[in-house]
C-alpha positions as a Markdown table, in Angstrom:
| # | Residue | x | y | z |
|---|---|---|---|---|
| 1 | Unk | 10.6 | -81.9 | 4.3 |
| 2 | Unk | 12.3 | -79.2 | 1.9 |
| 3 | Unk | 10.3 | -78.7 | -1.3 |
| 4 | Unk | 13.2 | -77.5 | -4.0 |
| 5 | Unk | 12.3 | -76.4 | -7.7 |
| 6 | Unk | 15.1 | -76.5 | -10.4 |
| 7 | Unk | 14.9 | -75.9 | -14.2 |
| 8 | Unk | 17.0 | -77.3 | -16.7 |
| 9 | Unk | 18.1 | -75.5 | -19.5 |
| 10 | Unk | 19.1 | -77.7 | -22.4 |
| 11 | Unk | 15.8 | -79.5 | -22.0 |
| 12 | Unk | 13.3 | -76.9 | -20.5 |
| 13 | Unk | 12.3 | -78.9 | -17.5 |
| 14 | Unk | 11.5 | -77.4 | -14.4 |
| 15 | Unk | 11.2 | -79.9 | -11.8 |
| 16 | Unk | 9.9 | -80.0 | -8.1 |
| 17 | Unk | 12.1 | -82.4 | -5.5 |
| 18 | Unk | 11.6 | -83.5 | -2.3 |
| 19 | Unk | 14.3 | -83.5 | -0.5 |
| 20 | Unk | 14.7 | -85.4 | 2.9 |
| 21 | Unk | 17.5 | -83.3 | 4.1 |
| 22 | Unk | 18.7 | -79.5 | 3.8 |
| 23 | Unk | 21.4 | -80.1 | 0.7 |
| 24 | Unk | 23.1 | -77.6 | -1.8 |
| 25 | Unk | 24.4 | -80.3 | -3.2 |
| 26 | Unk | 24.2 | -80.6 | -7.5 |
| 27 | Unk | 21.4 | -81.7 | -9.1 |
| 28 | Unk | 21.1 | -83.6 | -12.3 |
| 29 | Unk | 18.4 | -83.7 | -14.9 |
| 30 | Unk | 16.9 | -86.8 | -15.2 |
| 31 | Unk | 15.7 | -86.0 | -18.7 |
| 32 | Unk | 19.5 | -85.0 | -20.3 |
| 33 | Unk | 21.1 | -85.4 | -17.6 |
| 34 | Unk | 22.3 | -81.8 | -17.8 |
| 35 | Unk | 23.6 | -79.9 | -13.9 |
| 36 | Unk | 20.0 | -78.1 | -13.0 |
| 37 | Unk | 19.8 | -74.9 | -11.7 |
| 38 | Unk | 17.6 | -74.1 | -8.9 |
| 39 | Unk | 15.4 | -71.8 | -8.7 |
| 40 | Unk | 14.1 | -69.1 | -5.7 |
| 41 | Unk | 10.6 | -70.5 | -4.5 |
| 42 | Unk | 8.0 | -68.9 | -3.0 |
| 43 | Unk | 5.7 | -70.0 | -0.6 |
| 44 | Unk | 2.4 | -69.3 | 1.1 |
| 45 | Unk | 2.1 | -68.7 | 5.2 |
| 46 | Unk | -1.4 | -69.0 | 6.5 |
| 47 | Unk | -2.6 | -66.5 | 9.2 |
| 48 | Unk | -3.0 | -67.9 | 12.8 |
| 49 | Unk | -6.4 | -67.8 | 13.9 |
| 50 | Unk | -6.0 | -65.2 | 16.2 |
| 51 | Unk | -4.9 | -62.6 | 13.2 |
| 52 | Unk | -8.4 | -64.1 | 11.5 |
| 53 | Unk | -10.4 | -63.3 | 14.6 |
| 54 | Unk | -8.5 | -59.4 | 14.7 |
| 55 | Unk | -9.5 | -58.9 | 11.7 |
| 56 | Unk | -13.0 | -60.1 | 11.7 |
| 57 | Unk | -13.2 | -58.4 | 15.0 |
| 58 | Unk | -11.9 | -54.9 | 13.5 |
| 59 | Unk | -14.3 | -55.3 | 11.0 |
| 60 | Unk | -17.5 | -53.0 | 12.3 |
| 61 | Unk | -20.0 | -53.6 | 9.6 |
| 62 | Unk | -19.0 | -57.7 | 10.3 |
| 63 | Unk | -19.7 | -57.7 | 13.5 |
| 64 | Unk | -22.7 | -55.8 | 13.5 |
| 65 | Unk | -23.8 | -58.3 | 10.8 |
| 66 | Unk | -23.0 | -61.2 | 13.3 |
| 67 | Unk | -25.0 | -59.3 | 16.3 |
| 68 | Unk | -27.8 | -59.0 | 13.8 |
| 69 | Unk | -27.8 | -62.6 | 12.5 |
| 70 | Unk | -27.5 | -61.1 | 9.0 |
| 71 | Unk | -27.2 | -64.2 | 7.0 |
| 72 | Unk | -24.8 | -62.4 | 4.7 |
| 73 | Unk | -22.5 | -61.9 | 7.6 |
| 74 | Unk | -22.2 | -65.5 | 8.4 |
| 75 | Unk | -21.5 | -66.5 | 5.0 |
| 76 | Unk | -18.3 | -63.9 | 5.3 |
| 77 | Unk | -17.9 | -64.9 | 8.9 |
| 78 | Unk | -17.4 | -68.3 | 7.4 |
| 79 | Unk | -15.4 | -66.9 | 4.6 |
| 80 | Unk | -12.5 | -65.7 | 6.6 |
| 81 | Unk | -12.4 | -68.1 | 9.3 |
| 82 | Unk | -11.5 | -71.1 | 7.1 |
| 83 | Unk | -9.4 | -68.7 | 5.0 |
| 84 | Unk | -10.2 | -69.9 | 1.5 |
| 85 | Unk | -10.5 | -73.8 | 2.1 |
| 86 | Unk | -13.1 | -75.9 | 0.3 |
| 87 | Unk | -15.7 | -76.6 | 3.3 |
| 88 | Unk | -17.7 | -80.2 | 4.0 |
| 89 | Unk | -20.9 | -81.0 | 1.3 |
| 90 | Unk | -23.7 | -80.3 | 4.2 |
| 91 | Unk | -21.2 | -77.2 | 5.2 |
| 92 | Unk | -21.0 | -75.8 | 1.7 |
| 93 | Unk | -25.3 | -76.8 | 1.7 |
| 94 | Unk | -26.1 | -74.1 | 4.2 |
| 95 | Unk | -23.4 | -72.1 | 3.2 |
| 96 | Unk | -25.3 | -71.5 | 0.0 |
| 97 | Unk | -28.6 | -71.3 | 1.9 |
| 98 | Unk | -27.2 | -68.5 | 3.8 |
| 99 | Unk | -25.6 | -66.7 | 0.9 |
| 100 | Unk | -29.7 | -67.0 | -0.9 |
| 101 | Unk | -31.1 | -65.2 | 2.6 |
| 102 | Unk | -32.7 | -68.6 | 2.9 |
| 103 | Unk | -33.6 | -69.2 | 6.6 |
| 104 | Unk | -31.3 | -72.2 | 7.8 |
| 105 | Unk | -32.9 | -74.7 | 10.2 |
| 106 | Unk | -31.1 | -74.7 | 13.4 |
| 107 | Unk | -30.9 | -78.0 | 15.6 |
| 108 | Unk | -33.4 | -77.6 | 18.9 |
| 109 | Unk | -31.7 | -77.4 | 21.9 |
| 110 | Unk | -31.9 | -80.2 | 24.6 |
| 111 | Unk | -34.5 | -79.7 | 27.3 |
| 112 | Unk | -33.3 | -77.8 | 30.0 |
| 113 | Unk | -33.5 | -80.0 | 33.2 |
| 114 | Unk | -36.2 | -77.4 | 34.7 |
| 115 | Unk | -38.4 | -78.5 | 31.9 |
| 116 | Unk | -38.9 | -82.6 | 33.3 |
| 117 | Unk | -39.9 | -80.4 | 36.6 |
């Protein structure tokens, strides 16, 4: 749905409209009533995965870090792959476990089937 921005300048509004269809079509104030000009938005692209996984991949120190288990290279690890988003409350937990060098408890793994042998 097209997100359009217009400011009016009798009144000093600038207002943010949802548009259902692509229009060019004039736009009044609901304020003053006044024509509204619109304005040149900008907008934010997020990068695909794959250009997160290049660049932690081109990253030598990172992925050293990784190879290491250096908790300071999981926090950044974490960082960049969910590129800036607020993370879960038990996520953000060990997150800030990692980031104090504090050993995180990892889940045991199932027995192996060999083991009931």
């Amino acid at each position: 749905m097209p997100i359009y921005e217009y400011y009016c300048g009798p009144c000093r509004h600038k207002l943010t409209i949802y548009s259902k269809t692509f229009g060019s079509g004039e736009v009044v104030c609901p304020h003053c009533q006044a024509v509204l000009k619109r304005l040149f938005s900008t907008f934010h692209t997020r990068k695909t995965y794959n250009d997160v996984y290049e660049g932690i991949l081109s990253d030598n120190q990172l992925v050293k870090g990784l190879v290491r288990d250096d908790p300071k290279a999981l926090v950044e690890w974490n960082k960049r792959m969910t590129q800036g988003e607020k993370p879960a409350p038990e996520h953000e937990e060990m997150i800030g476990r990692l980031e104090k060098d504090t050993p995180v408890e990892r889940p045991n793994p199932p027995p192996s089937p060999e083991a009931g042998e």
